[in-house]
Every structure is written in C-alpha cells, then in structure tokens.
N, C-alpha and C positions, 0 to 999 in steps of 0.2 A: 295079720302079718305086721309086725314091727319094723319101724324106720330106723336106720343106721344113723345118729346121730352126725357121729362122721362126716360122713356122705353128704347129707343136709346142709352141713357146716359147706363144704367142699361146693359144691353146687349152689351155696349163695354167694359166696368168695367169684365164683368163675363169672356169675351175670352181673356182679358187681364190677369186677375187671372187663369185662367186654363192655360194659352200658359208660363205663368211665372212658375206655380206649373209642365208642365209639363217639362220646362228647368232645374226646378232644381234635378225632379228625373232623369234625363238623367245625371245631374252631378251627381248628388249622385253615379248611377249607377256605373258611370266611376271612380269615388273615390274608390268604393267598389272595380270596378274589378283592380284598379292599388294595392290596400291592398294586395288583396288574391294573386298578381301575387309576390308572396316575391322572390327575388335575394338571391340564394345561391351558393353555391362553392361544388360541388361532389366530391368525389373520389371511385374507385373501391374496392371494400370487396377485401384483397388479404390475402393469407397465410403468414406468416411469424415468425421471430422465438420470443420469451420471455421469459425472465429472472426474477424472482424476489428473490430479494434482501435484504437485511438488514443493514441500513446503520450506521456507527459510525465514530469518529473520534481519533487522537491521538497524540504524537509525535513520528517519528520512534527510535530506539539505535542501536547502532553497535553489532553485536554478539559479538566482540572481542574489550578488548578495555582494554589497559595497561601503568601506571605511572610507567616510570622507574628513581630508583634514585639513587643515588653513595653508595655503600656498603663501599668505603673504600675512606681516605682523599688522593688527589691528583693532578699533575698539569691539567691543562684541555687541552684537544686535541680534535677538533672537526674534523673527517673523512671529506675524499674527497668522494664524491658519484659518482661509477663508471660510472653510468649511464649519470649522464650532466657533468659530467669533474671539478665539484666546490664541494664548503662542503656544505655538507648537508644543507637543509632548509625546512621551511615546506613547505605539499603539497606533498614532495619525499615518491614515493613509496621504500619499501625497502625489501629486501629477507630476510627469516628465517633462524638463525644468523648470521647476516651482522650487524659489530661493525659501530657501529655509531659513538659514542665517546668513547677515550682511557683518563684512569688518569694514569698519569707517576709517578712512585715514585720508583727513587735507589734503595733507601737506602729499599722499603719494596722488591724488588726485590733480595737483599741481602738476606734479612732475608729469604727467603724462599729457600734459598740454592738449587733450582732446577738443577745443573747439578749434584752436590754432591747426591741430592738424587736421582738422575739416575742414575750414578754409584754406587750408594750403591746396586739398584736395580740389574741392570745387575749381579754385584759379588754375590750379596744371591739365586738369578736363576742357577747360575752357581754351588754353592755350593751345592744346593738343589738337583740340579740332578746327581754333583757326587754322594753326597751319598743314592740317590736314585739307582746306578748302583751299588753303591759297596754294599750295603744292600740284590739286588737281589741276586751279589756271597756270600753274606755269610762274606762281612767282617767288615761292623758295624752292633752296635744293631741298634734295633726300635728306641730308644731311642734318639741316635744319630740323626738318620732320621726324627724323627718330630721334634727335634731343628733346625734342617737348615730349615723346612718346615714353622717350625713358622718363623722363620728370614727373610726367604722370604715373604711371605705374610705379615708381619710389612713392609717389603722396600716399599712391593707396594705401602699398604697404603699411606703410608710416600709419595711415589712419586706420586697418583694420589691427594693427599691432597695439596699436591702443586699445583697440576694444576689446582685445584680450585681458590687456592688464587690467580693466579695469574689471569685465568678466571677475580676474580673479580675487576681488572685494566680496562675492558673492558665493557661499556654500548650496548649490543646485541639484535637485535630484536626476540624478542620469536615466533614470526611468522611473516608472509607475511602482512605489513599492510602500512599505510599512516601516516609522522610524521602530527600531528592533534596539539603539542604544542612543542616549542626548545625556554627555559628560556636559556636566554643572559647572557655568559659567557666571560671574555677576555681572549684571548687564554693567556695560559701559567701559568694563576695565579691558587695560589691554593684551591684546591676544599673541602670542609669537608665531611664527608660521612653524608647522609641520605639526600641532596638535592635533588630535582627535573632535571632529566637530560634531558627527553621529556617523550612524549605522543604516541603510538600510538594507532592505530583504526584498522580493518578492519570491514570494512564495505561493503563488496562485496554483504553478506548477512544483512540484517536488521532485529529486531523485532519493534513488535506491541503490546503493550498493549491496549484493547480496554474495552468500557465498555457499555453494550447492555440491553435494558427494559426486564423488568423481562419476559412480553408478548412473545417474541423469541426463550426461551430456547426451546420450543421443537420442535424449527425451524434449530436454527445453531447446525449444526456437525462438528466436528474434521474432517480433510480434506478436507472439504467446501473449492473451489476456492473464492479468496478475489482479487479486484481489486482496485490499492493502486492509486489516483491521489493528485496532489499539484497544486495548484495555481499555482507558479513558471514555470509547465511545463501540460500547456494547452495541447500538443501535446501528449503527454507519460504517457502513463500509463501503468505500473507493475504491474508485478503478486504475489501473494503471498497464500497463504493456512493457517486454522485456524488449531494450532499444539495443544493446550491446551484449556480447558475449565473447571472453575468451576460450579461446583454442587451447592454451596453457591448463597444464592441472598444477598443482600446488604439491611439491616433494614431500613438506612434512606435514600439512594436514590433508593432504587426497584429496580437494578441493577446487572448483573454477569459478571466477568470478563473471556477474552479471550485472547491467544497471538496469534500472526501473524508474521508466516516467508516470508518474502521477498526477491525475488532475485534482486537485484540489481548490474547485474554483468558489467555492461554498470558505474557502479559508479553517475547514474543520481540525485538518493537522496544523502543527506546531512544529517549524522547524525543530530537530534534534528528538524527537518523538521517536520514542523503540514501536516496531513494528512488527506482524505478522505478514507474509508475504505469502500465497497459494498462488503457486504459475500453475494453471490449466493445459496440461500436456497432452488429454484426449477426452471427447466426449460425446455421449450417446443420449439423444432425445426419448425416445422409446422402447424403451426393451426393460426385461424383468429385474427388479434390484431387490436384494433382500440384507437386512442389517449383516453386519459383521461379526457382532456378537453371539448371533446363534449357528454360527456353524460349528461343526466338531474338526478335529483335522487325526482322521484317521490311519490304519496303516496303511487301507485301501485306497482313501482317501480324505478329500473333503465332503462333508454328508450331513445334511439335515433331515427332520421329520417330517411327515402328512399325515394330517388326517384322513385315513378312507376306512367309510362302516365300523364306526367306533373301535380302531384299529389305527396303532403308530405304522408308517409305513417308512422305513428308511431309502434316502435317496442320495447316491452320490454324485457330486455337480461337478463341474464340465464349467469356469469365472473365468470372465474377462478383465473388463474395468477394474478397477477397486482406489478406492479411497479409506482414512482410517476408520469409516463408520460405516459404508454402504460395499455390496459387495455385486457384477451383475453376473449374472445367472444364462449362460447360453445353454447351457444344456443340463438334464434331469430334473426338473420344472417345467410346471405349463401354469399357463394364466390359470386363477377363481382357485386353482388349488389353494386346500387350508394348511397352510404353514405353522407347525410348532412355535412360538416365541417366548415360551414361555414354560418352565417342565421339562425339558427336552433331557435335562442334564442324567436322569437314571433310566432312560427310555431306551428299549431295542426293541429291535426290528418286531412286529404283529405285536406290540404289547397294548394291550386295552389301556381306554384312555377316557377321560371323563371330562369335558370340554366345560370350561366353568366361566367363559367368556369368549 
C-alpha cells in the first residue's frame, strides 16, 4: 500500500508546529515563573523609638553682646591679658570687670582731686560723729548735728563721684565674654571720647529666631526640646528649648514666630551661624517604625509588603508619628514580620518572591 506524499508532508508540518508551540509555552512558562519569582531585600518588624518634629531654620545671636567705647578723651593703653602673658586680642576670653584698655590723662586725673576728696571724706566722718556723741550728752543742738551729717554725706558723694570719673579712664568688661571686635589703636596716642574701643559677646548661650507654617501652631509648645545642627559641624548637634511663641500669624507669609535658647557651653556655634532647628512636637519610645520610603500610597490606602511562605503579602497600615524618614506603624504590622525594603516597587498582592537578603 503506498503513502500519500502529501499527507507525509502535512503530518510532519503539524508535529513540527505543535513540538514548536509546545517549546514556546514551556518558555513562556519559565519567563512567567522567573517574573513572579521578584528579588527583594527583608527586614524584621522591630520596636523602636520616634520622634516627630517640626523643622525651621535661622541665624543663631549671642545672649550678650556689647560695643564698648571711650566715655572720656585719652592716651590709649591696651592691657596685658593675664591669661596668655600678651595684650589682648581677639578671640580672648575675659572676666567680669577685667580692664581691657586704660585712657591716661594727668591732667583729667588732676581735676578729680581724688585724694583731697578722701580726705575731705575721712574729716566730715569724723566730724559727724563727734557730734553725734556730743549731741547724745546734751552739748550740741539738732541743728548742729545734721550740719556735720549733711557735710558728711556731700564728701561722700564728692568722693564716690570721683571714683566714677576716674572708673571712666578704664574700658571693663561688663561681663564674662569673648573680644568679638579690638579697632586699631597706636599705643600711646590720643584717644577722643565716644570711639569704638571693642566688642564683646558671650555667647555660651545663643538664641534663635525662628519662623514656622501657620499649619504647627497647635503643634509647637514653649519648652518643646529643639535640636540645633550646622553644616559646619556634621558631628554635633545642640540642644536648645522653645522659650517664646507668638500668638500672631504673619498676613503675608502664613507664618509665627518663635525664639530658641541654646546651650552652647562647649562654644561650638559661632555667633551668626545659619541653622537647622528640629522642635520635637511628639514622641514614642516603643512601638513599630518602618522607613518612609517604602510605603506605597494607594487608592485604598497606604500599604506595604510581607513576606509569608515565599509569597508578597500586601498590608494596608493604620501611622501615626511620622517624620521625613521614619514612619510608625499602629496598625496592619506585627513585630519579626519580614518587611519588603527593597523590590516592592512591581509587587502585588501573593506574588512570589525570592528573598536575596
């Protein structure tokens, strides 16, 4: 019996199309299941603490901060500072009144006749209390006794009004600070009264002026811990506290302002230093925080991933806290659950997962 060529032909055409169509669902197959098998990175659900915050910026100031300048005209004398063995410069710190610079002037030294009105003082003290003893016995009037009383009390005057003047020969730091500016003088020549003699600062403490979206107010409190960073000092960051707060919002920026004490006892800031300012407005010691970047924000929600039995499991959450990098988690988590962090981004709900860390 003879074969139909044909036919032949036809019937190896057809095993050849089905042995091809079944190659390619077996790729397919294996395409699909490398899809669903997505690589992601876990980490365990853990407790931990959260802060959030309110953040602003600003320049800090010195609490203290004083231009001293010559009350009276004189030669110029710049002090030796005890502390490095030279005369002063800036940078020195200096004690609360510790003469920095003296102006010399005779001739006003003269005029103030300060031993004379020492002595005057001493004899009207003296006078005054004789006859304050002799008053008791009975042998001046009243009369007498409150003329020596007034004489005395004029010498005082007299003599502590000199010790002003003379006080005012001498440039004194009114408190405990850092010279911040020493305009250049040649020793010796003469000085006119109302120059610039220096600058100091203390700056141990600093403020803050800040200025915060209207949205906050009935976030930030007075006493609110404030944590103060600078560029400058990647490593260090300060504490400070919000001391004031306006009630006022600000018409054309929608704005209130606040101030900020900072210690700065370490001297790490620099007056006029730009700042970062985080006011801590609420926080939670214990409870679940997961980064911010891996959530999704769905129509349903907000919702991240789990691993359970090599299976994505989607869960939508239920945040509290939040800050711009951590997020916390009250509800749709439980602690040791393995958290996506990594991969999440083409994942839905039961999609196989292949855990590469």
């Amino acid at each position: 019996m003879s074969t139909n060529p044909f036919n032949l032909k036809n019937s190896i055409l057809v095993v050849a199309v089905i042995t091809t169509l079944l190659s390619s669902c077996h790729n397919r197959e294996d395409e699909l299941d490398t899809e669903i098998a997505v690589p992601v990175t876990v980490e365990e659900v853990k407790a931990r603490s959260i802060e959030q915050y309110v953040s602003s910026t600003g320049t800090v100031l010195p609490t203290k901060e004083v231009l001293l300048k010559s009350q009276i005209p004189g030669y110029y004398r710049l002090m030796i500072n005890p502390a490095t063995g030279r005369k002063f410069a800036l940078g020195d710190i200096v004690k609360q009144d510790q003469v920095i610079i003296r102006l010399e002037d005779p001739a006003f030294e003269n005029e103030i006749k300060i031993e004379s009105q020492k002595l005057n003082l001493d004899i009207s003290e003296r006078e005054f209390n004789k006859q304050q003893s002799l008053y008791d016995k009975g042998g001046v009037t009243l009369r007498e006794l409150k003329n020596a009383e007034i004489s005395f009390i004029n010498a005082k005057y007299a003599f502590e009004n000199a010790l002003l003047q003379l006080e005012k020969m001498n440039i004194k730091a009114p408190f405990k600070g850092v010279i911040v500016d020493l305009p250049y003088y040649t020793e010796g020549t003469r000085i006119e009264a109302s120059l610039p003699m220096s600058k100091l600062m203390d700056y141990s403490q600093l403020y803050l002026e800040i200025q915060m979206p209207e949205k906050e107010l009935g976030k930030v409190k007075v006493n609110q811990p404030v944590r103060i960073m600078n560029y400058s000092l990647p490593e260090d960051t300060l504490s400070g506290n919000i001391t004031q707060l306006s009630p006022a919002i600000n018409s054309e920026t929608r704005t209130f302002k606040g101030s900020v004490m900072i210690a700065n006892t370490n001297l790490l800031l620099r007056p006029g230093m730009f700042v970062r300012a985080e006011i801590v407005v609420a926080s939670k010691d214990s409870t679940i925080v997961i980064p911010k970047d891996i959530i999704l924000v769905k129509q349903r929600g907000k919702t991240v991933f789990v691993v359970d039995k090599g299976a994505a499991e989607e869960r939508i959450l239920v945040t509290g806290l939040e800050n711009p990098t951590h997020v916390e988690v009250i509800g749709g988590l439980e602690l040791n659950e393995r958290l996506v962090v990594s991969g999440f981004e083409t994942l839905r709900n039961q999609s196989k997962v292949r855990i590469i860390r």
